[in-house]
C-alpha positions in Angstrom: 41.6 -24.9 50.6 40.4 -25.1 46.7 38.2 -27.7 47.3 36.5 -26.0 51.0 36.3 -22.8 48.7 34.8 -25.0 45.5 32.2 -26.0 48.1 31.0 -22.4 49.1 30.8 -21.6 45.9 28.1 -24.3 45.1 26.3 -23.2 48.3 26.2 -20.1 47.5 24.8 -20.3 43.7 22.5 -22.5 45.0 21.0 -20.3 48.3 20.8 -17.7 45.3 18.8 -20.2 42.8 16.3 -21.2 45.9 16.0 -17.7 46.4 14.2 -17.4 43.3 10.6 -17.5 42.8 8.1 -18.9 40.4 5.2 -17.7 41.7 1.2 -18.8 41.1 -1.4 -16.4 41.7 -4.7 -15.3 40.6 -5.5 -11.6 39.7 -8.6 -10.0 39.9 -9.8 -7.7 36.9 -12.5 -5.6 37.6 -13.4 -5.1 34.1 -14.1 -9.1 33.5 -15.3 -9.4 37.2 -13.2 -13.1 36.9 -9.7 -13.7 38.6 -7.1 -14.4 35.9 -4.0 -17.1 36.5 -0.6 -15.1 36.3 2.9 -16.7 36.6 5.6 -13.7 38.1 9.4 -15.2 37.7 11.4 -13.2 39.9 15.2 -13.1 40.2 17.0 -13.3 43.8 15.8 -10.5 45.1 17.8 -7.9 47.0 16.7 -5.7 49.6 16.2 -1.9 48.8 16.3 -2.9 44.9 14.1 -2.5 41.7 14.1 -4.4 38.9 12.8 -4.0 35.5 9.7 -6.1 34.3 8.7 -7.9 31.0 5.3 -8.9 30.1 5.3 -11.9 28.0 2.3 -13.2 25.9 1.3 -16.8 24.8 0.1 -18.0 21.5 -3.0 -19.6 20.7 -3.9 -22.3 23.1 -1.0 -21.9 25.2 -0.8 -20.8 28.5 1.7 -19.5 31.4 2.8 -23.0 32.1 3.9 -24.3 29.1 6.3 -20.6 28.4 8.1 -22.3 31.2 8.4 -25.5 30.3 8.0 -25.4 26.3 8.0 -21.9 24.5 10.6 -20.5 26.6 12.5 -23.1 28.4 15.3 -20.8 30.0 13.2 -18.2 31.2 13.9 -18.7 35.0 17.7 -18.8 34.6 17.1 -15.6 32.2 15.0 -13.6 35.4 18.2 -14.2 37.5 20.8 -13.5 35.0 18.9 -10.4 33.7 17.6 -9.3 37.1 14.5 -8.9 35.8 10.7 -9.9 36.9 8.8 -11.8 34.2 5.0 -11.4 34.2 3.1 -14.5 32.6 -0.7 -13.7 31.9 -3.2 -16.6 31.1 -4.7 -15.3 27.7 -7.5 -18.1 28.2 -6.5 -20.1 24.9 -8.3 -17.7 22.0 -8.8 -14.6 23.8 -6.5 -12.3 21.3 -6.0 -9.8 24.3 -8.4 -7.7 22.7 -11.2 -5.8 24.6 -13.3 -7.9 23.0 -16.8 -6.6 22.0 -18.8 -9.5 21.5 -17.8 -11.6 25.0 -18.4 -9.5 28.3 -16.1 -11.1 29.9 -12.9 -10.8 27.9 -11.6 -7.5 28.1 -7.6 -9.0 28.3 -6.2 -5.3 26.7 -7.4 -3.5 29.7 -6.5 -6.1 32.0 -2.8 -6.4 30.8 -2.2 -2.9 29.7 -3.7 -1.1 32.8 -5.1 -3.8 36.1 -2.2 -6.8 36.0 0.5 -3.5 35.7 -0.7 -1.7 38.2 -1.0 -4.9 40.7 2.8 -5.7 39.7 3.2 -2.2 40.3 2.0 -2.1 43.7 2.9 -5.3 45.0 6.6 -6.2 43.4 9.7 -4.4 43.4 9.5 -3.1 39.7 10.8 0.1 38.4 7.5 2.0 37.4 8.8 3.7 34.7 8.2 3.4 31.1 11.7 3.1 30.1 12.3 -0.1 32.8 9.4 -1.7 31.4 8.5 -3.9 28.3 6.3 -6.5 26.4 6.4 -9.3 24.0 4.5 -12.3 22.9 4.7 -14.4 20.0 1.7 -15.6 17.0 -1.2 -14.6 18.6 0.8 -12.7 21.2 3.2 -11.0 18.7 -0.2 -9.9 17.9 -1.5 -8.9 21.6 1.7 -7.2 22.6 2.0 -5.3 19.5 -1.8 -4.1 20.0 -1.3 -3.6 23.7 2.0 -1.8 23.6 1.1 0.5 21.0 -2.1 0.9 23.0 -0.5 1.8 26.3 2.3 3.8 24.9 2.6 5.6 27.9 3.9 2.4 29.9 5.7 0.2 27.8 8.9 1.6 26.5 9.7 -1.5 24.4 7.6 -3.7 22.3 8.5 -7.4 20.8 7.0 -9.5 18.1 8.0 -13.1 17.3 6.0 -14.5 14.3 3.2 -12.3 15.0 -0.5 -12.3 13.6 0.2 -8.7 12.6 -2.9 -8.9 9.5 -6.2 -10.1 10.4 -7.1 -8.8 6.5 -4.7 -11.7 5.4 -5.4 -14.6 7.7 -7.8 -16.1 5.4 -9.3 -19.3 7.0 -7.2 -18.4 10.2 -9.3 -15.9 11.6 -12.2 -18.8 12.0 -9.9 -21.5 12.7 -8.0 -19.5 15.3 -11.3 -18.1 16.4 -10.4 -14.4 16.1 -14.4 -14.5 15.2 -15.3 -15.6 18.6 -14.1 -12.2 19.9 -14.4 -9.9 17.2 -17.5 -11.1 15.4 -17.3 -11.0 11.4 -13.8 -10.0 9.6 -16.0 -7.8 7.2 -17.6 -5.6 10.0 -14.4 -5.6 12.2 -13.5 -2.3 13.8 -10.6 -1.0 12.5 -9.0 -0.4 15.8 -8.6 -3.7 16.3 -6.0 -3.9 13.4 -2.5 -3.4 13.4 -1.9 -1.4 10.5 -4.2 1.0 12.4 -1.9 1.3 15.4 1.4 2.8 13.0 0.7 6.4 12.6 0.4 5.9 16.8 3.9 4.2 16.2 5.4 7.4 14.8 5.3 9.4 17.9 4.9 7.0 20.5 8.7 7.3 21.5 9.0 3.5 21.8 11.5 0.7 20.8 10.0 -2.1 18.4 11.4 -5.3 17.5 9.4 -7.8 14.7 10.9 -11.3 13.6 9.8 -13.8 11.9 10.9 -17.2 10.7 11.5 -17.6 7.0 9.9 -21.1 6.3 6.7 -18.9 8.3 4.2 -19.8 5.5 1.4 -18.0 7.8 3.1 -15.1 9.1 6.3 -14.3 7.0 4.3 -12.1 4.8 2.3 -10.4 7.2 5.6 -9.8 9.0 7.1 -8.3 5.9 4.3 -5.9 4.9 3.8 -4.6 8.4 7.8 -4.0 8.1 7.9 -2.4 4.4 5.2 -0.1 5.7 7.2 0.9 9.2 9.8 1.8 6.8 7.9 3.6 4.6 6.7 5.7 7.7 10.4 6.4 8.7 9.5 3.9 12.1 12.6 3.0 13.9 12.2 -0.5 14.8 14.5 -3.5 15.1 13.4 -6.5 11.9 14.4 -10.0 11.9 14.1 -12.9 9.4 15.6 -16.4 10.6 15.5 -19.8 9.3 12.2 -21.6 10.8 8.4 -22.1 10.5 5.5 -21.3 13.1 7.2 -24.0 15.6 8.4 -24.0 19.0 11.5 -24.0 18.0 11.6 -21.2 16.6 10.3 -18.7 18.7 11.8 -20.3 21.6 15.4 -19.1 20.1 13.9 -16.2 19.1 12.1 -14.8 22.2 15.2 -15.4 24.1 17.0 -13.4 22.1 14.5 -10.5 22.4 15.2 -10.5 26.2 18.2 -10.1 25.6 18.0 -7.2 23.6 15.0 -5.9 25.8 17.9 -5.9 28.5 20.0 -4.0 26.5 17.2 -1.4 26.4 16.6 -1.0 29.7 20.4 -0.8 30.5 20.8 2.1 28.2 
């Protein structure tokens, strides 16, 4: 009897792990006129049910792909263990997520903030609300969630940051080398919307939850990290700051980002 029950017990996690989905598709933005590849991770999914939904954001040169395979390696067994549907833009290698205005066709801050929620929206089984509903990214998209979130404050309820690029004023030979020029033009004629420290007084009454980390051995971004937190402090912004041991690696924010789903899951339970 142990052993015929042992046996159902295997069938039965693993009808529940093919029930799963990893799921390819192309989106169409009508802003960029261009379909955009999009990974959706979805738990086992259970009639008559809503889940809660996480927008996650590569780094420079990544892409949906390698999240799964590389950056966050247990992201499918975290969509069925958080019952929650992970959405997995392509930032097109350097795109920032910015609305850029230099190149027509990358306008990824509308597209993410506004046309890729509003298709989950209408064709997953996602709870709608603010408060079920969050984004995070890491390096350069610590630096597009962060911009985005704030942005569209009225549809994210929670907001991560792993090792973001939260100071385009400080990047020095970054901003050229990760080709923040190629969709912002010049650092010295920059709009100042497009920085972060611009987004905080937006911050203060935004009713959101925040959460910034940053690896200590983070030559790049430990200091940008640390200013952008000295100064949400100074403005009496509730947020959630980490400092671990680790540099701008995959590692790193591999550990880290699954511990911000965690905690995003804790939000959404509250």
């Amino acid at each position: 009897m142990k052993k015929l029950i042992n046996i159902l017990f295997v069938l039965t996690a693993f009808v529940q792990l093919s029930a799963q989905k990893i799921i390819h598709q192309e989106i169409f933005s009508p802003k960029m006129n261009k379909k955009i590849k999009t990974v959706i991770i979805t738990p086992n999914l259970q009639p008559n049910t809503k889940y809660p939904s996480v927008y996650i954001l590569h780094g420079f040169s990544g892409n949906p792909d390698r999240i799964i395979k590389q950056d966050i390696p247990d992201l499918v067994k975290k969509a069925q263990e958080l019952k929650t549907i992970y959405v997995l833009p392509d930032g097109n290698y350097s795109s920032w997520y910015v609305d850029s205005p230099v190149v027509k066709d990358s306008q990824y801050q509308t597209f993410i903030g506004k046309e890729l929620v509003e298709f989950i929206d209408k064709n997953y089984p996602v709870k709608a609300e603010k408060k079920f509903r969050g984004i995070l990214g890491w390096s350069m998209g610590g630096y597009g969630a962060t911009n985005i979130g704030v942005t569209y404050n009225k549809t994210f309820g929670i907001v991560g940051s792993s090792c973001g690029a939260l100071d385009f004023n400080s990047f020095g030979e970054g901003y050229q080398k990760y080709m923040v020029n190629k969709v912002l033009g010049p650092l010295e004629s920059i709009n100042p919307s497009f920085l972060t420290d611009s987004k905080i007084k937006l911050m203060a009454g935004a009713e959101q939850q925040y959460i910034f980390d940053c690896g200590t051995e983070d030559t790049q971004m430990i200091t940008m990290n640390r200013n952008f937190h000295k100064k949400l402090t100074e403005m009496k912004i509730q947020h959630l700051y980490i400092e671990s041991l680790g540099g701008h690696v995959t590692e790193y924010w591999s550990r880290s980002l699954s511990e911000q789903l965690s905690l995003f899951d804790r939000f959404f339970k509250q």
